[in-house]
N, C-alpha and C positions, 0 to 999 in steps of 0.2 A: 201498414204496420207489420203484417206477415213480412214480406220483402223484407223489411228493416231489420226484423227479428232473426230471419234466416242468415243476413249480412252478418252480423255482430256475433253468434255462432259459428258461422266459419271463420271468421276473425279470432275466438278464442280456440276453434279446435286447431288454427296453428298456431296459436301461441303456445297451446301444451304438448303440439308437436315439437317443436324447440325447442322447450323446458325439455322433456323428455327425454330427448334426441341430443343435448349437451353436452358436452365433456366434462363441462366445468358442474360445481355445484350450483343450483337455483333453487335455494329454500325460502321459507319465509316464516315469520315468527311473530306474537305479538310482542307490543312496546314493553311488557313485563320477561321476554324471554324463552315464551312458550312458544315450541315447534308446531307449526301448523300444517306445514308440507315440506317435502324431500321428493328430490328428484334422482333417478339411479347414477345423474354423475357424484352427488352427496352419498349413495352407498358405494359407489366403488373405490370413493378416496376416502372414505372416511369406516367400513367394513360394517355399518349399521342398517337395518333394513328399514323400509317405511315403518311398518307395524311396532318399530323398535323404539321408535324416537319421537313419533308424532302424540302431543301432548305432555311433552317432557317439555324440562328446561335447556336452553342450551349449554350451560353446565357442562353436561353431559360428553360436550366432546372437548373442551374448554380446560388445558392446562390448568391446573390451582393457580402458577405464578402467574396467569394470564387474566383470573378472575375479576379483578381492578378495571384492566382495561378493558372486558365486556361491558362491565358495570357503566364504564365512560361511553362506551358507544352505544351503548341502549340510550343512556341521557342525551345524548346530540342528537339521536332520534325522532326523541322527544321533541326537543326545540325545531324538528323541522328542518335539520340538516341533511345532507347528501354526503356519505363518505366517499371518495374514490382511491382504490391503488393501496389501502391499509393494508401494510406486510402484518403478518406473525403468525404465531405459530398453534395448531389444533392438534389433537389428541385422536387417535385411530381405534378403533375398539378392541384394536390386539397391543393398544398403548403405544403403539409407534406415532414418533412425532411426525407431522405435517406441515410442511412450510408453504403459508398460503397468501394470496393476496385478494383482499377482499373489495368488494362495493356496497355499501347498503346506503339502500333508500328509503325512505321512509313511505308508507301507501294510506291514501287518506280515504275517507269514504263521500259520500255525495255531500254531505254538509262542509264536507274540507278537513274533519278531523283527523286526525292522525292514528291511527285504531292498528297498525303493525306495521313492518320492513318488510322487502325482499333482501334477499343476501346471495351475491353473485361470488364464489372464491373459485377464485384459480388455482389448482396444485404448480405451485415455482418450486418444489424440493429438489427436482434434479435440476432447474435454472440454478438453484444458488448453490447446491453440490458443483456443479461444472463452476460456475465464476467463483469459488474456494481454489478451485483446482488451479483455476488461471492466476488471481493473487499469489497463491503458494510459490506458482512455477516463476511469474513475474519477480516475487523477492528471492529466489534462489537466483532466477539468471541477476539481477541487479548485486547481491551474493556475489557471485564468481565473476560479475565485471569488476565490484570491488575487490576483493581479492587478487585480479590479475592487476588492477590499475597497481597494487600495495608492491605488490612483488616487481613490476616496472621498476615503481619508486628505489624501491629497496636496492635493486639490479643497478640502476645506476648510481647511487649513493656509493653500493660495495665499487661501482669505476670509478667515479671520482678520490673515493679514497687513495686505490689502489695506487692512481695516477699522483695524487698526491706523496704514497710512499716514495714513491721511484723518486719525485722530486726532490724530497730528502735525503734519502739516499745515496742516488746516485749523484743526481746534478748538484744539490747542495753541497753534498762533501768537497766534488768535483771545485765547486769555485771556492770555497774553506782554504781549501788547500792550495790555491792559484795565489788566492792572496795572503797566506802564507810565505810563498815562495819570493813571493815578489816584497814582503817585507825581509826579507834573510837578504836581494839584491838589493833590496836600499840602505843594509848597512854595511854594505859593501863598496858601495859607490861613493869614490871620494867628494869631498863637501863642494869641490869646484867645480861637478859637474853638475848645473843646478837644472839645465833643460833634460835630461836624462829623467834626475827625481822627478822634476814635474809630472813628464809622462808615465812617470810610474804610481805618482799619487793618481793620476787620472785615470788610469787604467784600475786604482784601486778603487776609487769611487763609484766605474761604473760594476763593478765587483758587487760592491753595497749596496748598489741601487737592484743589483738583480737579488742578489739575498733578500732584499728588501720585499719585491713584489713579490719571490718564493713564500717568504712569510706569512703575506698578505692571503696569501691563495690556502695556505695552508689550516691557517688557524678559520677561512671560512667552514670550511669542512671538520671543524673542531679537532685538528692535529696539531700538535704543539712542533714547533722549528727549534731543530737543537742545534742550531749554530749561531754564531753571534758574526754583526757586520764591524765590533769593532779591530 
């Protein structure tokens, strides 16, 4: 029994070397709230000392808007649950917030009842400061890709247009006035000469046919064609 006795004490003097020895916080509390231990990773993130808090409520470091959701996690306690990984957020003794991630288990005694938690929180404050930092940076570059893709868009819209003035412009006047010219020789061409006309209505048609597709290109790009193919 001595043997057994001495086992099961070195088994807990390193278990409260860990606790001790933590980064993180390792308290515990009963199922009503009350702090029953703190560990110096609990005062260093949270600015509270043992003698400060042991026999309080946890409250105490417990945002007011957070209140609710203690209240819930005390009740799932109750039933016997295991929380892991629950974010949010605690209260510092100099009121700065804390962004933490918690575990709590529930701890039973020899009959199995459930008689308080331990409570394992991780300080994540600067984890979720830095992943702020990275979304932020993420929606600015996705920002200035869109941005650069608008102004692409834009850059070529302003060339197609462009491309399309000159159409008008230049080349559409250009054939306006072709067949123009070419209507002033057909009434000039006596009526006997009927293979001459022909070739000159056929030269007009494909005159209209190119007006035509000028048209077509233009009004894609919402420019109105101010010349006509008749």
């Amino acid at each position: 029994m001595a043997i057994e006795r001495r086992g099961a004490e070195e088994i807990l003097r390193k278990l409260s070397s860990i606790v001790e020895s933590s980064d993180d916080t390792i308290t515990s509390e009963t199922i009503d709230g009350i702090i029953l231990s703190w560990n110096p990773g609990a005062e260093r993130i949270y600015g509270y000392s043992k003698e400060e808090v042991i026999g309080r409520h946890i409250s105490v470091f417990v945002p007011p808007e957070h209140r609710d959701e203690m209240g819930e996690i005390l009740q799932r306690v109750r039933r016997g649950e295991r929380i892991v990984h629950y974010e949010t957020t605690r209260s510092g003794k100099n009121a700065e917030r804390v962004q933490v991630s918690l575990t709590v288990s529930p701890i039973r005694d020899e009959t199995g009842t459930i008689t308080s938690a331990s409570i394992v929180a991780r300080d994540i404050t600067e984890q979720k400061r830095l992943q702020e930092q990275l979304n932020r940076a993420g929606q600015q570059r996705a920002e200035a890709l869109q941005h650069f893709a608008d102004s692409v868009q834009h850059a070529q819209e302003d060339e197609r247009r462009r491309i399309a003035r000159e159409l008008h412009d230049d080349l559409g006047q250009r054939l306006t006035g072709m067949k123009l010219n070419i209507q002033v020789l057909e009434d000039d061409i006596p009526e006997t000469s009927s293979e001459t006309a022909g070739k000159l209505r056929n030269i007009k048609r494909q005159i209209d046919l190119m007006i035509t597709e000028i048209r077509g290109y233009l009004q894609t790009y919402g420019l109105q064609l101010l010349m006509t193919s008749d």
